[in-house]
Structure formats: structure tokens, C-alpha cells
N, C-alpha and C positions, 0 to 999 in steps of 0.2 A: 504494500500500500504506500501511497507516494502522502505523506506530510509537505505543506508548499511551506509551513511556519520552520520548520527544522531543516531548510536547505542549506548547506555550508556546515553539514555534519554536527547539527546540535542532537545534545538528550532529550530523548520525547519520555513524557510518562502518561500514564495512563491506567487502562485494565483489559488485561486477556482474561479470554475464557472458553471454554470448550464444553461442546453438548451433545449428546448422541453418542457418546465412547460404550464402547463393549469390552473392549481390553485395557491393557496399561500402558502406558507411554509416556510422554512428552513434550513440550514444543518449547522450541529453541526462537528467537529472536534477533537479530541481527540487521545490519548495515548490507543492503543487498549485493552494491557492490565491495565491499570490504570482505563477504565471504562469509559460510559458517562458522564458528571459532570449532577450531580441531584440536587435538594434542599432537604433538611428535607419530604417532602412533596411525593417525588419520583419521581418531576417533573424536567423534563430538562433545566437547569437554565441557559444555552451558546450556543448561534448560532454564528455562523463566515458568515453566506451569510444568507442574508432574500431575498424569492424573490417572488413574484406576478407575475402567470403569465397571469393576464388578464392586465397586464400594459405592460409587456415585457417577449418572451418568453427564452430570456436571460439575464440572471446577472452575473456579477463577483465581485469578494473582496479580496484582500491580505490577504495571509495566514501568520498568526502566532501561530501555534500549537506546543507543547511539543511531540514529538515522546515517546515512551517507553522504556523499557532497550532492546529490542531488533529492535528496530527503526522504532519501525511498528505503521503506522494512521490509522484511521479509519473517514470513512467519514456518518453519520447519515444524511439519510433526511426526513422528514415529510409526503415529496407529493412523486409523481413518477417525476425522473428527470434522467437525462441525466447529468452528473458530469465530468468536466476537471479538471484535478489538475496537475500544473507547477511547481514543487519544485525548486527552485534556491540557496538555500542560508541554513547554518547552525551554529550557534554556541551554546558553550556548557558552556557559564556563565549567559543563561537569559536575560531578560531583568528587569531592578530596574523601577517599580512602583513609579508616582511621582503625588500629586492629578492634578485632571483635570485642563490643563488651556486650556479655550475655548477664540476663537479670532472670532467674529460675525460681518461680515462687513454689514449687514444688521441694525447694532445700532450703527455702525459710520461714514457708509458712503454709504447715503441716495440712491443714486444710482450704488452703487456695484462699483466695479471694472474694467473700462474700458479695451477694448479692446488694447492687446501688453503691457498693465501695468501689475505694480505687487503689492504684499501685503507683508510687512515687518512684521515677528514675531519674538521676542529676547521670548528664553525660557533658564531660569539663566543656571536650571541643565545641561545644555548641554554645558554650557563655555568651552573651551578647543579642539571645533569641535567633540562630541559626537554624535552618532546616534541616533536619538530621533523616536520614534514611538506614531501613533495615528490615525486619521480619519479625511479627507477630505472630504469635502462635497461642494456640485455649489446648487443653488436657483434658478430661475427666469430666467433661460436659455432660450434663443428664437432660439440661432443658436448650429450649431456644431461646437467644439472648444475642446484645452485640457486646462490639470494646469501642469504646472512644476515645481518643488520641489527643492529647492537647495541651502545648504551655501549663503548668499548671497555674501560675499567675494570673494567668491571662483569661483565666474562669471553661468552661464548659460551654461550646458552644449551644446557645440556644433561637429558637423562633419567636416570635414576637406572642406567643401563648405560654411561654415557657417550659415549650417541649425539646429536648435534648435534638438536633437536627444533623447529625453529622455521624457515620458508624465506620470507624476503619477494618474492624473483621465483623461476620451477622456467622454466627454458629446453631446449628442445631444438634443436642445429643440423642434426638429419637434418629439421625440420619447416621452420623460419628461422632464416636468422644472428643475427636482433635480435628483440629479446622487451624487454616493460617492464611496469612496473607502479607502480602509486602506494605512497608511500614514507612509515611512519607510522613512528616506534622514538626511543624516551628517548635522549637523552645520557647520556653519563656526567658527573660534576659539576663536568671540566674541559671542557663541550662536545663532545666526541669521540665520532665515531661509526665503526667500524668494519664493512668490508664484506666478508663473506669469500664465496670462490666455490669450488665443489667440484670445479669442472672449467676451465681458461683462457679469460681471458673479457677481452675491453674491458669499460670500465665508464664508463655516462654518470651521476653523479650531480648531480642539481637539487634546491636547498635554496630553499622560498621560503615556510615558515612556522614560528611556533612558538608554544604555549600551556605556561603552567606548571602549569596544575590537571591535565592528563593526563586523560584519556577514561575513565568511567564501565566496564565492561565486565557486558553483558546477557547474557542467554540468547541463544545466538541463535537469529533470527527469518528462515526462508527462506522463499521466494516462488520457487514455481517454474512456469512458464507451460507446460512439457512436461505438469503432472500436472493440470491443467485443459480441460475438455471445452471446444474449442472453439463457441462460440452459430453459432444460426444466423443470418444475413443477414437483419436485418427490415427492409432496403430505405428507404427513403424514406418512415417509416412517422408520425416524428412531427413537430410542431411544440412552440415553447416555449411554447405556450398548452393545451398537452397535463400542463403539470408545474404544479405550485402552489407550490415552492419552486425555491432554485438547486440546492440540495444533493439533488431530485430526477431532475432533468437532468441535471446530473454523473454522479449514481451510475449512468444510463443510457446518458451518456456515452461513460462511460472502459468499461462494461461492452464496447461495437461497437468503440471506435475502433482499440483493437491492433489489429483482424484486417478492419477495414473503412472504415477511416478515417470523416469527419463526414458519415456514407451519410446522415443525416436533416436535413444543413446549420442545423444549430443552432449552428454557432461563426462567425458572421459575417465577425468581424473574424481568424478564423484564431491567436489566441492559446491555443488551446485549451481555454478557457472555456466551455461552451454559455449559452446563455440569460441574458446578464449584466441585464437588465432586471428576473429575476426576483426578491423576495423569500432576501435573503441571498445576494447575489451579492458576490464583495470587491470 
């Protein structure tokens, strides 16, 4: 999917999600032309959604992927799925990598997190009210309930009724006990982030970034693959001597390969690239 706000290789954020799964898998996120991230090995070393779906045939996860110089995602997945993606938000300074600091309220307090309370974390680098990113995660869920993310200073977001308006994880323990989601929310400008949950919850929190400029906020831009006619099978129909640019191959590409993988064997070396010999290829 082409972002026009993230051209010049900014970080888009957002939310992935996947529906319709029967098996386990996957989906990986990337910079189209930048490539899938592999290891040494030629193995794909980065998932942004893992999902099971003999557990559930839906998952989602906050999106934090690097678009490429021409602003365009790409979305890999493993199994066959059904893919939504929410883009909301862009900026183009990154995010500063900071090691992990993990907060386990399952090693401090013995019976989690009651219900309408909340959990205080002070993370240094974000003094000043900085954006901190990471991964939330609930335990031992029995009911349905959300978390909400935020400053603790800075109060709880509310509605003009004074109803709580804002959920960064929604769990339910009649579906799983454990539920997570990618973790975006300002400090307050002592650092403090507080986590409140509406229902008793363990609570994993992981802190392993932070940006001071804060994320641009877009229109959002969805991408839903339920509302698109699936193509037909053109088989083993071309070769790269069929296209007169890169940027022609691709667009034919990515059109088969969700729903039929490289049926015309134009990605040789399996990076999901087709036809990198041609004219404008990165």
C-alpha cells in the first residue's frame, strides 16, 4: 500500500490485523523497496502480527513500519489471510532504540491488577513527556475489559460525559487469557506512564523506545483485502522480459502474490522482489 504522507522513507504507524486465519502464521511488514528483513541464513527475521488461527480467527497489532522512499508497505504473510491495515500517524525522525525495560506485574503483585486500578511505570528516557513505544500484554484474563495508556499526570483520557475514551489493548478471557498489543502513549513530563485496566488483569509491560517530536497524526488510510475482488490465477503466464521496467513487475507482482504466491517465478532469489535486472530495480 502506497502512504503519499510517508514519502522520503518516514515511520508510519498505525494497526494491522488479520481475519479469516485457519492456521498459524504471520505477517511481516516492510519498506517495499528496501526488501523483507532476512537473516544471514535467508530467513525472515521480523513479524509485526503473529496469529493462530485455531485460537482466534482474528488478530491485530500496532503498526510501526518504515515506508520506503516512495512511501510504499508491503505486507508478507505466511498462511492465507485476510489483512486490514489503519495507517494513522507519520513521522520522519524515527524512533531512538532504548534497551528493554520490562515491568511484570505477575512478580510483584501476586494477584495482578484489580479491576478500575492502574499500574504506574517511570521510564527515565522519556522525562520531558516523550513518546515512548513498546508492547503491552494482559495474563490471566477471565472477563472482557480494556488497558488504557497514558501520562499519568496528565489524567485519563476522557469524553465530554466523562467516559474513559481511549483503549490501547480490548481483551476478552471467554476468547484467551492473554491478549497484547503494540504500545504507543506520551509520558507525562516526569516520565510516567500509567496503565489502567477495567477489568483484573496481569500486566506485561515492555518499554524499548522513545522519540521526542511525537507522531504527525493523518486521516486515516485503510486497506482492507475483504473489500477487494479476489484476481484470477494467471498461472505461469509471464516472464521478466514481458515488463520494460521494475516498477512494472512489481505492480504485477504484489497484484498475484497474496492469493498465489510467485505463480510466474519472477522472484528468483525469493526476496520478494520480481525482476531485479530490470530498469529501476533498488
Amino acid at each position: 500500500m502506497n502512504v503519499a504522507e510517508a514519502v522520503g522513507g518516514k515511520t508510519v504507524f498505525g494497526q494491522l490485523a488479520v481475519a479469516g486465519v485457519t492456521g498459524g502464521g504471520f505477517v511481516t511488514a516492510y519498506g517495499c523497496d528496501d526488501g523483507i528483513p532476512k537473516d544471514s541464513q535467508g530467513n525472515i527475521n521480523k513479524a509485526d502480527l503473529n496469529y493462530d488461527g485455531a485460537v482466534t480467527p482474528v488478530t491485530s497489532n500496532r503498526l510501526i513500519v518504515k515506508a520506503d522512499n516512495d512511501g510504499d508497505i508491503c505486507f508478507y504473510t505466511l498462511g492465507p489471510a485476510e489483512i486490514i491495515v489503519d495507517i494513522s500517524g507519520v513521522t520522519d525522525t524515527g524512533v531512538t532504540a532504548i534497551a528493554n525495560q520490562r515491568t511484570d506485574t505477575r512478580e510483584s503483585y501476586p494477584n495482578g491488577i484489580s479491576a478500575g486500578n492502574y499500574l504506574r511505570v517511570n521510564v527515565a528516557e522519556a522525562v520531558g513527556g516523550k513518546t515512548v513505544f513498546g508492547q503491552l500484554a494482559v495474563a490471566g484474563v477471565t472477563d472482557g475489559g480494556f488497558v488504557t495508556a497514558y501520562g499519568c499526570a496528565d489524567g485519563i483520557p476522557r469524553d465530554s460525559k466523562g467516559n474513559i475514551n481511549k483503549a490501547d489493548l480490548n481483551y476478552d478471557g471467554a476468547v484467551t487469557p492473554v491478549t497484547s498489543n503494540r504500545l504507543i502513549v506520551k509520558a507525562d513530563n516526569n516520565g510516567d506512564i500509567c496503565f489502567y485496566t477495567s477489568a483484573a488483569a496481569e500486566m506485561i509491560v515492555d518499554i524499548n523506545g522513545v522519540t521526542d517530536t511525537g507522531v504527525t497524526a493523518i486521516a486515516n488510510q485503510r486497506t482492507d483485502t475483504r473489500d477487494a475482488p479476489v484476481p484470477s490465477n494467471p498461472g505461469d503466464s509471464k516472464n521478466c522480459s514481458d515488463f520494460s521496467t521494475y516498477a512494472d513487475a512489481e505492480a504485477w507482482f504484489d497484484t498475484y502474490y497474496p492469493y498465489y504466491r510467485d505463480v510466474a517465478k519472477l522472484d528468483v532469489d525469493g526476496d520478494l522482489q520480481p525482476c531485479e535486472s530490470l530498469p529501476g530495480a533498488p
